[in-house]
py3Dmol code that shows the C-alpha trace and the ligand (Angstrom):
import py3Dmol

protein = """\
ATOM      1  CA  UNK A   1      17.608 -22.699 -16.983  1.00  0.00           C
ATOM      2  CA  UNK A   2      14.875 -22.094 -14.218  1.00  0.00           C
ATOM      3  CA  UNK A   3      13.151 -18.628 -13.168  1.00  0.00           C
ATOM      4  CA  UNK A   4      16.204 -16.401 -12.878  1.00  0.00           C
ATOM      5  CA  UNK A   5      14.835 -14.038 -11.418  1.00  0.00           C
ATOM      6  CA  UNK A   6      11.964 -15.097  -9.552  1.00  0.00           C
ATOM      7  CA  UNK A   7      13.892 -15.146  -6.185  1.00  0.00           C
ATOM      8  CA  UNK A   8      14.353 -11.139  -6.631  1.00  0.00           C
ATOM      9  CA  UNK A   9      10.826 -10.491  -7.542  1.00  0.00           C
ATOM     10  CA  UNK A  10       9.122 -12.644  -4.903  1.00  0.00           C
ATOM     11  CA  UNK A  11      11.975 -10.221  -2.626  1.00  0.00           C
ATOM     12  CA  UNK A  12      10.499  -7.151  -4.480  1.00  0.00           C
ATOM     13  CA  UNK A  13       6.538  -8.288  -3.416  1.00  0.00           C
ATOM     14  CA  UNK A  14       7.455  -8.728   0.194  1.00  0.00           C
ATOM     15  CA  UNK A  15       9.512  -5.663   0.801  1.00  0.00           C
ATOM     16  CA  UNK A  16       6.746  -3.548  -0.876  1.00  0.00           C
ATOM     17  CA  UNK A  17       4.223  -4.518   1.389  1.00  0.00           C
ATOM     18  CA  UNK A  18       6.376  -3.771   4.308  1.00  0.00           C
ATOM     19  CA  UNK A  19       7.037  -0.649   2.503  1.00  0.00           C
ATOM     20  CA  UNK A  20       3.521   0.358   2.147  1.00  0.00           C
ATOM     21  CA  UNK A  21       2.683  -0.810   6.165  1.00  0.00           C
ATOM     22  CA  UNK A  22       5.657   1.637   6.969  1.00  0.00           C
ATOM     23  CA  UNK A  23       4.035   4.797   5.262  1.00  0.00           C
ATOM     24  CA  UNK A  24      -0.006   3.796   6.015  1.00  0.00           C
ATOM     25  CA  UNK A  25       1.362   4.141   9.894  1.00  0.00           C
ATOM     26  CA  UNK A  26       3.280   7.422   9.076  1.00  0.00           C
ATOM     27  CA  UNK A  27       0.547   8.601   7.422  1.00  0.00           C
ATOM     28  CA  UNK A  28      -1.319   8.433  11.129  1.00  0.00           C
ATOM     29  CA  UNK A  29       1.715  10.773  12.205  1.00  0.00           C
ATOM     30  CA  UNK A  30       2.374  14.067  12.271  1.00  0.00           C
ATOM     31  CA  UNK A  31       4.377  14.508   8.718  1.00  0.00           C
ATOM     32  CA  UNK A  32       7.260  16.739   8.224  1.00  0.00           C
ATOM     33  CA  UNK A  33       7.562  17.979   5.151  1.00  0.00           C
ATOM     34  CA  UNK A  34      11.087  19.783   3.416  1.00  0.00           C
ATOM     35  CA  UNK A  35      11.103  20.810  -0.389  1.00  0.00           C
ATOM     36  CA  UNK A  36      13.478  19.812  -2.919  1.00  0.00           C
ATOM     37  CA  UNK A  37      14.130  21.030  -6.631  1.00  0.00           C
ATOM     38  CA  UNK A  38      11.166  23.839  -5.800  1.00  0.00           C
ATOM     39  CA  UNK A  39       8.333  24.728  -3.161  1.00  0.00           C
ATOM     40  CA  UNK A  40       6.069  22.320  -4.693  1.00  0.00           C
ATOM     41  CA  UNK A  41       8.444  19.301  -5.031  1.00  0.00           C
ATOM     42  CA  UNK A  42       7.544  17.878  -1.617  1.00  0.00           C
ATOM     43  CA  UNK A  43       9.720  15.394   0.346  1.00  0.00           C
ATOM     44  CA  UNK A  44       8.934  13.525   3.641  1.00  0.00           C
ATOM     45  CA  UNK A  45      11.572  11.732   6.279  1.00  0.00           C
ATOM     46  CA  UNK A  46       8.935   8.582   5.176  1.00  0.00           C
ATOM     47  CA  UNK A  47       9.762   8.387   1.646  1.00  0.00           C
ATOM     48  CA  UNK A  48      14.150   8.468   2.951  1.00  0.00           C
ATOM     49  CA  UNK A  49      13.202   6.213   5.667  1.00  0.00           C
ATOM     50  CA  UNK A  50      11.189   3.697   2.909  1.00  0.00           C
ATOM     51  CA  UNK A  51      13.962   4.223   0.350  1.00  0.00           C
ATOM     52  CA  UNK A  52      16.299   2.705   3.085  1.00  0.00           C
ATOM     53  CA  UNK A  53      14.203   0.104   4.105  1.00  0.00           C
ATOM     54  CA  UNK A  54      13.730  -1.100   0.766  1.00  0.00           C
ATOM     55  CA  UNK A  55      17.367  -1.143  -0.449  1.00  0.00           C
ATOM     56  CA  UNK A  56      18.646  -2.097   2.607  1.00  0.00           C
ATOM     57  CA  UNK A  57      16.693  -5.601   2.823  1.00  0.00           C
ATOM     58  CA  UNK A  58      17.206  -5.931  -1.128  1.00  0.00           C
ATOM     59  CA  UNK A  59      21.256  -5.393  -1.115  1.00  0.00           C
ATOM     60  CA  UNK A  60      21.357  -7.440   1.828  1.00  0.00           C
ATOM     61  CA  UNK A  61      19.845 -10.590  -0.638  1.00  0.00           C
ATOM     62  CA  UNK A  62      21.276  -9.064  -3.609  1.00  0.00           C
ATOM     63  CA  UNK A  63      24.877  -7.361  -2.907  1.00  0.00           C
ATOM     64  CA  UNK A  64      25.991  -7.268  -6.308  1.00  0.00           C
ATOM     65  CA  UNK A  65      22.757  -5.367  -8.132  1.00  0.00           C
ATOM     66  CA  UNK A  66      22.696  -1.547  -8.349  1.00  0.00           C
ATOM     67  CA  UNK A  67      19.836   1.146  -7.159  1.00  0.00           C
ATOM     68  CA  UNK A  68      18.441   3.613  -8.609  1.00  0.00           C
ATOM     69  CA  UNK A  69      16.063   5.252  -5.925  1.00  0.00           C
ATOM     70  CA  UNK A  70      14.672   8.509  -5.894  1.00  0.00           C
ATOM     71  CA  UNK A  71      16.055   9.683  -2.854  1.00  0.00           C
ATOM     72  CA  UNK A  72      19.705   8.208  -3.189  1.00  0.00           C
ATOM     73  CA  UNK A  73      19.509  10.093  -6.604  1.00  0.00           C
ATOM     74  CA  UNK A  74      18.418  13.263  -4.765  1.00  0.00           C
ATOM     75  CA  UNK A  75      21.310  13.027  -1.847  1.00  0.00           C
ATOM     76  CA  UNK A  76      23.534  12.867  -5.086  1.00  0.00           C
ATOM     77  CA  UNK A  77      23.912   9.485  -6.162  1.00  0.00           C
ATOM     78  CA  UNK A  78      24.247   8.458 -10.018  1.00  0.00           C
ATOM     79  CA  UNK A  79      20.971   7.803 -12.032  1.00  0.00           C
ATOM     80  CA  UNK A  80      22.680   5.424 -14.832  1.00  0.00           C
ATOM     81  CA  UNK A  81      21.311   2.443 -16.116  1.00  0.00           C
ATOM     82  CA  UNK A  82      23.861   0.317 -17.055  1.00  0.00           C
ATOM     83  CA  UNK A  83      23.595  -3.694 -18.171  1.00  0.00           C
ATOM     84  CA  UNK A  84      23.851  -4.707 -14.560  1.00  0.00           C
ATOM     85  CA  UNK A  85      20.713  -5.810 -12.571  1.00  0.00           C
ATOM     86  CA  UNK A  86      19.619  -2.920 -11.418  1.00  0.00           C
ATOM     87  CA  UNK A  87      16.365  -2.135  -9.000  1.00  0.00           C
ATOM     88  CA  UNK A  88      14.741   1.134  -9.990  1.00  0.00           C
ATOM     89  CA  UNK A  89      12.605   2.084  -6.678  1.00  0.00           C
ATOM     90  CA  UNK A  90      10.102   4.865  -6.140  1.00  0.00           C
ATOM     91  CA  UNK A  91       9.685   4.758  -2.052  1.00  0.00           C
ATOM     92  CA  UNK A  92       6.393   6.909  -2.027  1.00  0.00           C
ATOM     93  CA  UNK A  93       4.980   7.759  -5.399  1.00  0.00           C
ATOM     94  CA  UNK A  94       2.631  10.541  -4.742  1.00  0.00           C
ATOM     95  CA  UNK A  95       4.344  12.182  -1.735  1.00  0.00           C
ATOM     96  CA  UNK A  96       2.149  15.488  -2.590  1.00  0.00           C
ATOM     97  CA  UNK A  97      -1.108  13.106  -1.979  1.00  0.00           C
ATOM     98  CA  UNK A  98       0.986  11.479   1.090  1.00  0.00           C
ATOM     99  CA  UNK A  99       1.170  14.753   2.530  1.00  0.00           C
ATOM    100  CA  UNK A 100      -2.760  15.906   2.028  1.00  0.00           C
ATOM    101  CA  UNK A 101      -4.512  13.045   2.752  1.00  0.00           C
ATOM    102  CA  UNK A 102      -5.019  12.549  -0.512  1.00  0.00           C
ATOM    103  CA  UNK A 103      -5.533   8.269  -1.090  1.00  0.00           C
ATOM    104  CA  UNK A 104      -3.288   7.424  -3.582  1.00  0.00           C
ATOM    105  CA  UNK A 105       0.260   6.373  -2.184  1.00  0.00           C
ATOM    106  CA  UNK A 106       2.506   3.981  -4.206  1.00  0.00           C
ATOM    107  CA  UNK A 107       5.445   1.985  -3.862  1.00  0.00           C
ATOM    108  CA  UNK A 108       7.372   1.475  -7.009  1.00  0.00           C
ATOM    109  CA  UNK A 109       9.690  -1.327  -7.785  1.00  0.00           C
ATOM    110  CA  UNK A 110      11.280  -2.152 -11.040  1.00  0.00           C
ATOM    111  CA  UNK A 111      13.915  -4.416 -11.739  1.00  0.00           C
ATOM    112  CA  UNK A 112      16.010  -4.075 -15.238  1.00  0.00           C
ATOM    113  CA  UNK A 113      18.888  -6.458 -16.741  1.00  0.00           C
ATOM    114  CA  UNK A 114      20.641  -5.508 -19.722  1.00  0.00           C
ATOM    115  CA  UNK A 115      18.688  -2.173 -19.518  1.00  0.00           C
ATOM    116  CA  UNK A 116      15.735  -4.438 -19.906  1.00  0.00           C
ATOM    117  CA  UNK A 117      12.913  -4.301 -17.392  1.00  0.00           C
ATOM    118  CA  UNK A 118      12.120  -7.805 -16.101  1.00  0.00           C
ATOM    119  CA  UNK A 119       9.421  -6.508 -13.506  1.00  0.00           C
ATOM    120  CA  UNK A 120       7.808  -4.154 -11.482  1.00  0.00           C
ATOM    121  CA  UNK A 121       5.601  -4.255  -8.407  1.00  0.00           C
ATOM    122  CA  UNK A 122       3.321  -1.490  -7.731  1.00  0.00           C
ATOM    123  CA  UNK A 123       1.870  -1.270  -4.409  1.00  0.00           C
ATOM    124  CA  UNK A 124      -0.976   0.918  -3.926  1.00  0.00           C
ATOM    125  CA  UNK A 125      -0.554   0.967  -0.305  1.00  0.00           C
ATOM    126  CA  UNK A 126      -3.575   3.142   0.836  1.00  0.00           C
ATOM    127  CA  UNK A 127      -5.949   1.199  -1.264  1.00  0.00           C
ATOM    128  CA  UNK A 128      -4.007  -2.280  -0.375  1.00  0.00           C
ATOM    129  CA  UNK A 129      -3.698  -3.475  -3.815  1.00  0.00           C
ATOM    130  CA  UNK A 130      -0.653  -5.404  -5.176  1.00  0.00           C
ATOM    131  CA  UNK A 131      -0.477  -4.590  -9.069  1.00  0.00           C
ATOM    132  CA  UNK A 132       2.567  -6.496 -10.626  1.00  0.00           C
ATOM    133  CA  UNK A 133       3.941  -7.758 -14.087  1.00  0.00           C
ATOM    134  CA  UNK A 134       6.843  -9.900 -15.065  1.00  0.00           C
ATOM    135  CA  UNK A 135       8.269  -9.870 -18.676  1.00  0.00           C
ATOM    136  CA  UNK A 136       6.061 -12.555 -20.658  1.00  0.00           C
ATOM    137  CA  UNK A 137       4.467 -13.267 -18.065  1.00  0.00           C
ATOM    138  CA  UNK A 138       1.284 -10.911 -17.695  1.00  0.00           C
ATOM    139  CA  UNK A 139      -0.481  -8.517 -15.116  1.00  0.00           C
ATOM    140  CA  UNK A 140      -2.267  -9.042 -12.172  1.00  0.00           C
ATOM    141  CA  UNK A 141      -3.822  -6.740  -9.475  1.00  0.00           C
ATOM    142  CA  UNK A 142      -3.758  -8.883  -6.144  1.00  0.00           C
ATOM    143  CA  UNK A 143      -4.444 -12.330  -7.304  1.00  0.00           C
ATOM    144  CA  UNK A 144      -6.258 -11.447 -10.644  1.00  0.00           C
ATOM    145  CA  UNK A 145      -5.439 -10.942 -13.802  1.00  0.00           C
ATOM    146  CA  UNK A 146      -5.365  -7.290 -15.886  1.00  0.00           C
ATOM    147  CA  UNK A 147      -5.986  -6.334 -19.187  1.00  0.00           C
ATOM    148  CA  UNK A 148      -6.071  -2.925 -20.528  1.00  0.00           C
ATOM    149  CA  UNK A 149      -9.349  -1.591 -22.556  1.00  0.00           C
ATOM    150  CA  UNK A 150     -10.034  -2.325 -25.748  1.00  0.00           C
ATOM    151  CA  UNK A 151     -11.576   1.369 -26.663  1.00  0.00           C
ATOM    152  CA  UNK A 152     -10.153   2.242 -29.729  1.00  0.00           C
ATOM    153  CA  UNK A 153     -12.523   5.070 -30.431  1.00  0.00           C
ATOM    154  CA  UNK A 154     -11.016   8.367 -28.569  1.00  0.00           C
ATOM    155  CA  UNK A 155     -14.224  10.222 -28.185  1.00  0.00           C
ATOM    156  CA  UNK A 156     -15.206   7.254 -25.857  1.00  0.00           C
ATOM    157  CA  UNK A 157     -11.910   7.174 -23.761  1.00  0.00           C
ATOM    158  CA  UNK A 158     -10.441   8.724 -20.299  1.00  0.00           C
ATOM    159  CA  UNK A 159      -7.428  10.415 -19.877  1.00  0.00           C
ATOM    160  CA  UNK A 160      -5.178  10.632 -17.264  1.00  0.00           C
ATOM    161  CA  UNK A 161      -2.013  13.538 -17.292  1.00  0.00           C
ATOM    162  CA  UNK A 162      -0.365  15.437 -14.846  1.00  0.00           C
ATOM    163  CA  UNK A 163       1.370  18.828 -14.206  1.00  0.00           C
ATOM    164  CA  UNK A 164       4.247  17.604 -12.050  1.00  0.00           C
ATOM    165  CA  UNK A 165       6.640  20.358 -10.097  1.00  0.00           C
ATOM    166  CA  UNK A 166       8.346  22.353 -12.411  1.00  0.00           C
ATOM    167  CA  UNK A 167       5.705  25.465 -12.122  1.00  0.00           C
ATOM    168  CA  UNK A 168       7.872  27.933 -15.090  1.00  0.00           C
ATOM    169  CA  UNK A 169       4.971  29.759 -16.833  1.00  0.00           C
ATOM    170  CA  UNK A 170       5.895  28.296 -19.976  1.00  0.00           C
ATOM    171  CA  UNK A 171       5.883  24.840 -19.417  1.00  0.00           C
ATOM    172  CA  UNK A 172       2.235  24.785 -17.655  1.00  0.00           C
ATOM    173  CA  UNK A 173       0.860  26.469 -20.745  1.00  0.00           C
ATOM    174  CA  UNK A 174       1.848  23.959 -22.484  1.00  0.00           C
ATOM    175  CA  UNK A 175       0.501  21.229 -20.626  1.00  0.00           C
ATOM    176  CA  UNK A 176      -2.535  23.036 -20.089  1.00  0.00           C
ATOM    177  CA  UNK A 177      -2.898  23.667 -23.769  1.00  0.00           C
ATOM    178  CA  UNK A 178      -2.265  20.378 -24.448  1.00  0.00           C
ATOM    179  CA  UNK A 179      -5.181  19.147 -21.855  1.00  0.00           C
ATOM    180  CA  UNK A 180      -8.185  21.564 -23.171  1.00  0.00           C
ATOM    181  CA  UNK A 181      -6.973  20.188 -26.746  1.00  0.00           C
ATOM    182  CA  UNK A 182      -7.284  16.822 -25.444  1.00  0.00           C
ATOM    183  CA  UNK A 183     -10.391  17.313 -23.492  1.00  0.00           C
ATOM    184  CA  UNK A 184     -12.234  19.006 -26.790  1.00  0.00           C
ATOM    185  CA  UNK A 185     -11.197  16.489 -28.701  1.00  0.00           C
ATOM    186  CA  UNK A 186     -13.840  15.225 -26.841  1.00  0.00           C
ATOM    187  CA  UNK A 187     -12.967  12.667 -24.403  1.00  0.00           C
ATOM    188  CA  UNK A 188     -14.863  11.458 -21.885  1.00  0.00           C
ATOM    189  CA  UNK A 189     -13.142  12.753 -19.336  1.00  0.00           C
ATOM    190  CA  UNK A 190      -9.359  14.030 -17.909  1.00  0.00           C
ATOM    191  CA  UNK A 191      -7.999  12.530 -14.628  1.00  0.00           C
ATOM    192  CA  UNK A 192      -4.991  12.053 -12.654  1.00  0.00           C
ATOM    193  CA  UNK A 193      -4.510  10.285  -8.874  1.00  0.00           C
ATOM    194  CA  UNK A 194      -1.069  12.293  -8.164  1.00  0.00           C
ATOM    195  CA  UNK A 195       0.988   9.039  -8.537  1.00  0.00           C
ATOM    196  CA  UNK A 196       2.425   8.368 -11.770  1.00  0.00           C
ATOM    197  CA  UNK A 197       3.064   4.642 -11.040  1.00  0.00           C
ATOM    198  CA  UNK A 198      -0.995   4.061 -10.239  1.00  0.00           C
ATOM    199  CA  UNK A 199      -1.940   6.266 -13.326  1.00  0.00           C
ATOM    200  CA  UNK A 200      -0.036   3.422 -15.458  1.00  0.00           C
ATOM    201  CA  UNK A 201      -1.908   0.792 -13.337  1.00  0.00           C
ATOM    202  CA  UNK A 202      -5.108   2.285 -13.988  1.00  0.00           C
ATOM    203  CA  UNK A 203      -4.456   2.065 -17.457  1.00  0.00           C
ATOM    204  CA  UNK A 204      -3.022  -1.698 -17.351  1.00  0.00           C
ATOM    205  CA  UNK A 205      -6.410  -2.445 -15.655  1.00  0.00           C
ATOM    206  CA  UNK A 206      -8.391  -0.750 -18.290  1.00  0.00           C
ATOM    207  CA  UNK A 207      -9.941   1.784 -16.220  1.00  0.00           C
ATOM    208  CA  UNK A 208      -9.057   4.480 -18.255  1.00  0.00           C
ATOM    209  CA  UNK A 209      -7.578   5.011 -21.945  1.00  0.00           C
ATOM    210  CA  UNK A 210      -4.018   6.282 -21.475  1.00  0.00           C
ATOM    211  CA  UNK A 211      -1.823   8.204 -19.581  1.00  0.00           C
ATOM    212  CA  UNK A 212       1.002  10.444 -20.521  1.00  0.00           C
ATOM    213  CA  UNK A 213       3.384  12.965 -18.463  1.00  0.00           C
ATOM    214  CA  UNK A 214       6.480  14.914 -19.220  1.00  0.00           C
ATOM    215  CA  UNK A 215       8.892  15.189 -16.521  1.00  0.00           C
ATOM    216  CA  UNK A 216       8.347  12.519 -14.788  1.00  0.00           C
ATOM    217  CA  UNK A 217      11.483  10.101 -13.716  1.00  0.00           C
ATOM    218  CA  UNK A 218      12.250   6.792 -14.713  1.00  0.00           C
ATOM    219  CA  UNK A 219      11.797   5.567 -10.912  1.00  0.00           C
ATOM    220  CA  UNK A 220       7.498   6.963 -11.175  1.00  0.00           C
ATOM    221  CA  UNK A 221       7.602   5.092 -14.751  1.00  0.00           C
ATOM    222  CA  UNK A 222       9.722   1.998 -14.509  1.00  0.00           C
ATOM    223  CA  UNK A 223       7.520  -0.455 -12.567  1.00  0.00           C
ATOM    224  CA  UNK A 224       4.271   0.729 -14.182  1.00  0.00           C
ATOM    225  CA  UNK A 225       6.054   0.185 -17.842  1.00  0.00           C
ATOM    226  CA  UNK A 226       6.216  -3.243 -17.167  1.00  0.00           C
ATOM    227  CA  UNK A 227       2.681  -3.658 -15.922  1.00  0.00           C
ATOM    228  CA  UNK A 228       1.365  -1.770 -18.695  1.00  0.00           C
ATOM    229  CA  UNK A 229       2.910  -3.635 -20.890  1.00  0.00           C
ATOM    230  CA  UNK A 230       2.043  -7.078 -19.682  1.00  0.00           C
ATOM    231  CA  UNK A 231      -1.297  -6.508 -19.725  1.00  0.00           C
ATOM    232  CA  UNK A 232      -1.259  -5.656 -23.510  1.00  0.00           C
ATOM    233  CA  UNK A 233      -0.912  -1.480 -23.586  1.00  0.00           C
ATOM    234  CA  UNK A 234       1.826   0.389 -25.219  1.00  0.00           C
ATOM    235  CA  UNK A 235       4.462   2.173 -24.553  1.00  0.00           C
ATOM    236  CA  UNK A 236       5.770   5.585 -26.570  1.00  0.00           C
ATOM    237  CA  UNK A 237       7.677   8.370 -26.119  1.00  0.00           C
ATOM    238  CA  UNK A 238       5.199  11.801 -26.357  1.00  0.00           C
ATOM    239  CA  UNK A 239       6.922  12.443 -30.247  1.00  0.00           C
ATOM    240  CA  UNK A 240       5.779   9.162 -31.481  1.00  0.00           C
ATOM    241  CA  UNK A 241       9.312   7.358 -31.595  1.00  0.00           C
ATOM    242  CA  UNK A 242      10.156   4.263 -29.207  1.00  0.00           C
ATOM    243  CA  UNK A 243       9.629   4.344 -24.968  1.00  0.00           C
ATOM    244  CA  UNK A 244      12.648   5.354 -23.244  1.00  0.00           C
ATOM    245  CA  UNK A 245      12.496   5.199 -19.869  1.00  0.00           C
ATOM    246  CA  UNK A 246      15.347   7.587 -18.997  1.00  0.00           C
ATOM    247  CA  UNK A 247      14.167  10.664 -21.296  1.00  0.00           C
ATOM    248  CA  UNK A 248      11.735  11.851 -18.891  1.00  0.00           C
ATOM    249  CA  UNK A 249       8.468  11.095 -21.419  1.00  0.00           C
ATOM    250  CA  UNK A 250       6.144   9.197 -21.967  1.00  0.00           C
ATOM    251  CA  UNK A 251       2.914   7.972 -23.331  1.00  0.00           C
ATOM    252  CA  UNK A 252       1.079   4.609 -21.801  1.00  0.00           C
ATOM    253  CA  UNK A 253      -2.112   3.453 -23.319  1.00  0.00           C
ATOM    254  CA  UNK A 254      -4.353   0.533 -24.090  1.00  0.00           C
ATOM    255  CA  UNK A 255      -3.674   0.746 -27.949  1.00  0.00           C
ATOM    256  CA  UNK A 256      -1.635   2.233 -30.243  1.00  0.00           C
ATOM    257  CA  UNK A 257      -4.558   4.184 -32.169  1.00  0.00           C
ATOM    258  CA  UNK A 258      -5.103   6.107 -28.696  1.00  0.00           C
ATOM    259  CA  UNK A 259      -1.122   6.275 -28.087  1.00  0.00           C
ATOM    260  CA  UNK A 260      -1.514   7.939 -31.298  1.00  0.00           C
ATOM    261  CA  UNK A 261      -3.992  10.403 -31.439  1.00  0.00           C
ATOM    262  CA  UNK A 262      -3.189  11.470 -28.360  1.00  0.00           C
ATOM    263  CA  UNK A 263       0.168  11.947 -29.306  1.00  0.00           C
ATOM    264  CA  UNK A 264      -1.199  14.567 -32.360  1.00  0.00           C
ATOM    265  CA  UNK A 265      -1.868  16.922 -29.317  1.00  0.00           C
ATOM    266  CA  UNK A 266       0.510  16.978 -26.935  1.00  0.00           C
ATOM    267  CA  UNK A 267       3.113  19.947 -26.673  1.00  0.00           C
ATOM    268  CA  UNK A 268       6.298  19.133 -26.497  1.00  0.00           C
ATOM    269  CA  UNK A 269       8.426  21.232 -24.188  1.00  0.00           C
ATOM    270  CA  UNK A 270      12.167  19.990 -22.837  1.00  0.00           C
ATOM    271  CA  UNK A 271      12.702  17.863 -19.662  1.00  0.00           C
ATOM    272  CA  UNK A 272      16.375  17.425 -18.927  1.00  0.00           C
ATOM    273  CA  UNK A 273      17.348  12.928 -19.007  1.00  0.00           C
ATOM    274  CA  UNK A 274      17.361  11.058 -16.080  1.00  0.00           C
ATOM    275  CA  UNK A 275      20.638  10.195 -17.295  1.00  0.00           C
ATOM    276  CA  UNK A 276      22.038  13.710 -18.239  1.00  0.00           C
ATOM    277  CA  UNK A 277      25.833  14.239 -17.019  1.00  0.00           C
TER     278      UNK A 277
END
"""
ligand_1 = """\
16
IPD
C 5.387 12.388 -8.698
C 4.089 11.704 -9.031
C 3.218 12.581 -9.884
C 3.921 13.043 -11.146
C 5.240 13.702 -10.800
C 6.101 12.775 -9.968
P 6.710 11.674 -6.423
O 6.239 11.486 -7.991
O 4.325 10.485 -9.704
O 2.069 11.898 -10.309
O 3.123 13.984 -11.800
O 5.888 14.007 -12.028
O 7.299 13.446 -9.639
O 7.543 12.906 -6.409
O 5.482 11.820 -5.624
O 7.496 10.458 -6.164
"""
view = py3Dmol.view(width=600, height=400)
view.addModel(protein, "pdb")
view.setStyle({"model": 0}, {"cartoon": {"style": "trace"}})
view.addModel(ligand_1, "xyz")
view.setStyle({"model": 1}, {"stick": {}})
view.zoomTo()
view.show()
């Protein structure tokens, strides 16, 4: 059998550039921001207007697949992953940095059969670079090739996390906790561009160590998973056990001794599943 699906990823490249020339030019515009699950959880008439671009032109070539896209999921939609070919689609990653000014705007797009991703295109649209990975097939930004680090001693690594929008007193002592832990271990340094799907990117590239998040949703992670992957990191979930995309955890990095001893410090606290009835 030939490249099944190399038709719906060579789809996924183009529409992701036209995805990211849609929000560079509303990014010149006056943007109107609403809120969603809290003050801080910011949402722009770009990232609906992207969402529908995106799924419009991809059920048009693919009727029979199923979305998952942050918006739809917002307005209501399901979030379920079933064994259908599904496209898992971030419009803006890093609406907050959208919003400020702030350079690092992504499109996500991840593709999964049989719950399996196949790939994922990240377009850092500000920057203009095209990251992407296919399943056994590797990583590239633009036209070359991406491998993650091979730092293996912690004290010589950067870190990327994030805080996310859920602001409850508890839960940002424990990811602050778990930072000034991680920072004394000592690292190099902690950083974080506001996008989840470009933190994984910078770690597929090798430009930092690993990066981890709770709370995030599978349509930040999906895309970047693959990427990661492909260029040789690993994937966990923050207590160790296997990567699964629709618990709202994770843990990407260019080794499994970082994975690890990262993982010795992070605090744990509950995210509710993508997936949760
Ligand atoms: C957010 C970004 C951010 C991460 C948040 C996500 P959005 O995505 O990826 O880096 O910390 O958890 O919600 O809302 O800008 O698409």
């Amino acid at each position: 059998m030939g490249d099944p699906w190399l038709s719906a990823y060579d789809a996924a490249l183009r529409v992701a550039r036209k995805a990211g020339a849609v929000i560079r030019d509303a990014g010149e515009k006056e943007i109107k921001v609403c809120t969603k699950s809290s003050t801080v959880d910011l949402v722009t008439k770009t990232d609906e207007r992207v969402e529908k671009i995106i799924i419009g032109a991809l059920r048009e070539q693919f009727p029979d697949h199923c979305f998952i896209g942050e918006e739809s999921v917002a307005k209501g939609e399901p979030c379920n992953l079933t064994d259908k070919p599904t496209w898992i689609i971030d419009p803006v990653d890093g609406t907050t940095n959208f919003v400020h000014g702030f350079p690092f705007v992504a499109v996500s797009i991840a593709f999964a059969v049989n719950k399996e991703l196949e790939f994922g295109v990240v377009y850092s649209c500000l920057e203009n670079k095209m990251y992407r990975g296919r399943n056994g097939k590797g990583a590239f930004c633009d036209d070359e090739k991406i491998e993650v680090s091979d730092v293996k001693d912690i004290h010589k690594s950067i870190i990327i996390s994030e805080h996310g929008t859920d602001r409850s007193c508890e839960k940002v002592e424990k990811i602050f906790s778990t930072m000034k832990k991680i920072l004394c271990i000592p690292v190099h340094g902690l950083r974080g561009s506001g996008t989840a799907a470009t933190n994984m990117c910078l770690v597929a590239c090798g430009a930092v160590e690993a990066f981890f998040e709770i709370g995030i949703h599978c349509w930040d992670i999906a895309a970047g998973a693959v990427i990661v992957k492909e260029a040789g990191g690993v994937l966990l979930d923050v207590n160790g056990g296997p990567f699964d995309l629709m618990s709202r955890r994770m843990v990407s990095a260019n080794n499994m001794v970082i994975a690890e001893r990262i993982i010795k410090e992070i605090e744990i606290f509950p995210a509710d599943r993508d997936d949760a009835p």
